[in-house]
N, C-alpha and C positions, 0 to 999 in steps of 0.2 A: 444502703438497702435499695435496692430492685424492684423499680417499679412491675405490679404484673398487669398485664393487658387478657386481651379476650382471646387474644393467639397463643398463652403461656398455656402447655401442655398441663398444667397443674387445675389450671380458671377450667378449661376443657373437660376434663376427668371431674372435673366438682359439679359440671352445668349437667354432663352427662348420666351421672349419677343421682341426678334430680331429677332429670326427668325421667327417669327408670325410677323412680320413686315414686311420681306422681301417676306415671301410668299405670302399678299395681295399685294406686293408693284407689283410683277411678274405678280400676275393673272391681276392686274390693267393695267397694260402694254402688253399683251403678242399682243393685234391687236393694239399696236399704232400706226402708222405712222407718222411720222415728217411733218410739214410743210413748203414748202418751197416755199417764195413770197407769201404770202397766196393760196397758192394753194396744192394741197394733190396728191400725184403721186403716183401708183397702178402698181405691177410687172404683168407680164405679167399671171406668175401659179394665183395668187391672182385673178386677172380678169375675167381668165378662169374658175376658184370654182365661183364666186358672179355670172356670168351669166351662169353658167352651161352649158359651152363650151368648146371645146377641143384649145391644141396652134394654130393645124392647122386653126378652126375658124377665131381667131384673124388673122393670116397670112394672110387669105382672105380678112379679112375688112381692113390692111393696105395696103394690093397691090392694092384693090378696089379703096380704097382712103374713105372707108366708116371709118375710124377710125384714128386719129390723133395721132402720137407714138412720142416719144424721144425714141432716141437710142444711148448708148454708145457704146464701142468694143464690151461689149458681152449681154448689159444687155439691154431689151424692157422696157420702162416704160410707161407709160398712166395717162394722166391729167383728176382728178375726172371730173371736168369739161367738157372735152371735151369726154368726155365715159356719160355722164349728155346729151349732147347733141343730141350725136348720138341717142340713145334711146328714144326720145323725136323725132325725128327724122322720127325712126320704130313704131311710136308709131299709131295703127290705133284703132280708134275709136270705140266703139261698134253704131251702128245702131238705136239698138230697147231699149224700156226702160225695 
């Protein structure tokens, strides 16, 4: 039996193929978000790019009371849900057809 080494065209094609693995396995994942209790929780920068709003924004709608937060020591987070809401919320109608 034949030793194989890192130069065996076979070791090559295996390593090669990994890492074509991993790099769709990356781009498959780079927005996922976990769920948690079925529900999807949104950082704050996150929030701020999907509505193209600044932090202070948000700041306002939870002093307001217009937007529902978890907060731990340091970190804001927001229930898809409850950001689903709010905007549904804001949301005004058009008038004319």
């Amino acid at each position: 039996m034949d030793i194989m080494d890192k130069d065996n065209p076979a070791i090559q094609a295996i390593f090669a193929s990994m890492d074509s693995i991993s790099c769709k396995l990356d781009e498959l994942f780079k927005d996922y978000q976990p769920v948690l209790n079925n529900e999807r929780y949104i950082s704050e920068k996150q929030l701020g790019k999907m509505l193209n709003v600044c932090e202070r924004t948000l700041l306002d709608y939870r002093t307001q009371g217009i937007l529902s937060y978890v907060k731990s020591e340091k970190k804001i987070m927001y229930r898809e849900s409850d950001v689903q809401k709010m905007l549904e919320r804001m949301y005004v109608k058009a008038w004319k057809d």
